[in-house]
C-alpha positions in Angstrom: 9.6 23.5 -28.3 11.2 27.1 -29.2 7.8 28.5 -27.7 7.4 27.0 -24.4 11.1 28.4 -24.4 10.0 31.7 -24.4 7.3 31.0 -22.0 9.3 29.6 -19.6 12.2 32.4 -20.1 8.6 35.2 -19.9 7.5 33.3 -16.8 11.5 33.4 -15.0 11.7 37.2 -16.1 8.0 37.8 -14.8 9.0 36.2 -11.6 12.3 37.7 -11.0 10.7 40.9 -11.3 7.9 40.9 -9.2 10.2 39.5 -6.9 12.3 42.5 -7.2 9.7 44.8 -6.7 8.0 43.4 -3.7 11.9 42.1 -1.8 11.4 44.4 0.5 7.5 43.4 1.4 7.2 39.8 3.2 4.4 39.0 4.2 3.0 36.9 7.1 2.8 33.3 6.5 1.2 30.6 8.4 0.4 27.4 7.5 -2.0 25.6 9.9 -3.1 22.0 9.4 -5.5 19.8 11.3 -5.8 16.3 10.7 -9.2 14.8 10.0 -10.6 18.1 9.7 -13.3 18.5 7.0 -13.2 21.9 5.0 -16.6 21.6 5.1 -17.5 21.7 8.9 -15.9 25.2 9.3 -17.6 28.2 9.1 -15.2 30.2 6.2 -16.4 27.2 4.2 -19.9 27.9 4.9 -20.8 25.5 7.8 -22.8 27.6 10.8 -23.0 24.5 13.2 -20.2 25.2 15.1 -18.6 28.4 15.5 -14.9 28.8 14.2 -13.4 32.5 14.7 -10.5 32.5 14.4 -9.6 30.5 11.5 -12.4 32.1 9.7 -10.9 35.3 10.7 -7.8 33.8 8.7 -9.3 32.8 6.0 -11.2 36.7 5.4 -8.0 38.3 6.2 -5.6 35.9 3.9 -5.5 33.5 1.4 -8.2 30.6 1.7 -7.8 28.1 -0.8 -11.1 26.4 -2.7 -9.2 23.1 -3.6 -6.4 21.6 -2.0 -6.0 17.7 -2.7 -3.5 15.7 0.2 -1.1 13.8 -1.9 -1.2 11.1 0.8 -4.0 9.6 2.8 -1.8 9.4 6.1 0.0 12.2 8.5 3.9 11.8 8.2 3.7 11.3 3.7 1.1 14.3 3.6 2.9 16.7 6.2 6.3 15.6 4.2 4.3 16.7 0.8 3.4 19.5 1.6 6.2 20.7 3.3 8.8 19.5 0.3 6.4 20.4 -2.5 6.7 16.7 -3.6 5.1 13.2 -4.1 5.4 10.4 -1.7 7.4 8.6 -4.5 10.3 11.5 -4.6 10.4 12.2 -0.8 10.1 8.5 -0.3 7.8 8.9 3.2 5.1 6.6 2.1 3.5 5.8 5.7 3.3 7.0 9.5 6.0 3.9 10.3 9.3 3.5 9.6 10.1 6.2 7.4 11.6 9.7 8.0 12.2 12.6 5.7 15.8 12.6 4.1 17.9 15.8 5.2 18.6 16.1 1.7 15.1 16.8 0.6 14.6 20.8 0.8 11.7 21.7 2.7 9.9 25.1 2.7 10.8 26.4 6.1 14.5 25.6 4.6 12.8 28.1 1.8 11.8 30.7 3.8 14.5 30.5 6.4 16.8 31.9 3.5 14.6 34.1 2.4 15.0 36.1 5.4 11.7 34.4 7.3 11.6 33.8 11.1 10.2 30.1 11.1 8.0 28.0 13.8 6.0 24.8 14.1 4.0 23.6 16.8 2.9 20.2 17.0 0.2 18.3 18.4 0.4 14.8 17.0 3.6 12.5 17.7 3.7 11.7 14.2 5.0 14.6 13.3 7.3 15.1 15.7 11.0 16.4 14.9 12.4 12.5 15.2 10.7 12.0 11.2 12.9 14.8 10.3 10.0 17.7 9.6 11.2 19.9 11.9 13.8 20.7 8.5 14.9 24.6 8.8 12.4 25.9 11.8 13.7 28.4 14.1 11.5 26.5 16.7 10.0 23.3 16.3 7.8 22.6 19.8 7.1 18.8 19.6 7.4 18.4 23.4 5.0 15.2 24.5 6.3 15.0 28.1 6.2 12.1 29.6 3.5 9.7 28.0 4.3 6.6 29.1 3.1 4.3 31.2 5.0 3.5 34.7 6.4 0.5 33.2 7.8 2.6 30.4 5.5 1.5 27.8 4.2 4.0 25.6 0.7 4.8 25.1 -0.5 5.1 21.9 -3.7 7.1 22.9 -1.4 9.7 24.4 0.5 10.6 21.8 -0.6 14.3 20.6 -1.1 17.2 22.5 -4.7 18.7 22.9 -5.1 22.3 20.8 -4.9 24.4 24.1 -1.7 22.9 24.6 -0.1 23.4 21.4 
């Protein structure tokens, strides 16, 4: 017990003073995620069927990560997951219906916005949109679906996400 004490109080110190020396340095972050997207059919994960520049270009220039496991098997808990640093089962967002993200769960644009970060999200699928409570500490939070309903007013479910050249 006394030494996981001392590593903790090493790991604090060690923290707090990297922090101190780099305060001044922030670095770009950006955080893109694509659902149903296999790492392995883009070309920074070694797939050369289809050409994918720019997020290659990403990956070479920043951090690319080897193994990432989603916490959830559905939009809404996963996107809630990653952007609380929790489990379904704290955040309580355990499907794409009839939950939304408590305000009091901290999220990590909440994070960064104190931290002195200018934050943004843009959104292409309606299940993430700000009314599930994800758009948590953004600057700017474009979710805008215009009108996707049909002339009776019914909405159609095929319709709601935005295409990639949109967003």
């Amino acid at each position: 017990k006394g030494m996981r004490k001392i590593q903790l109080q090493f790991a604090l110190t060690f923290f707090v003073v990297l922090h101190s020396a780099y305060a001044e340095v922030k670095s770009n972050l950006i955080l893109i995620t694509v659902d149903t997207l296999r790492a392995d059919r883009l070309g920074c994960y070694g797939y050369s069927r289809i050409q994918t520049p720019h997020i290659d270009a990403l990956a070479t220039e920043g951090a690319r990560f080897a193994t990432v496991v989603a916490q959830a098997p559905l939009t809404l808990p996963s996107h809630c997951s990653i952007l609380t640093g929790t489990y379904p089962m704290f955040h309580h967002v355990r499907d794409n219906v009839g939950y939304r993200l408590e305000n009091s769960k901290r999220t990590l644009a909440e994070l960064l916005k104190e931290a002195g970060y200018n934050t943004g999200a843009f959104v292409g699928a309606y299940v993430l949109s700000a009314k599930f409570a994800l758009n948590q500490g953004f600057d700017v939070y474009d979710d805008n679906f215009g009108k996707r309903q049909t002339a009776g007013g019914i909405v159609n479910l095929n319709q709601l996400e935005r295409p990639a050249a949109e967003v």
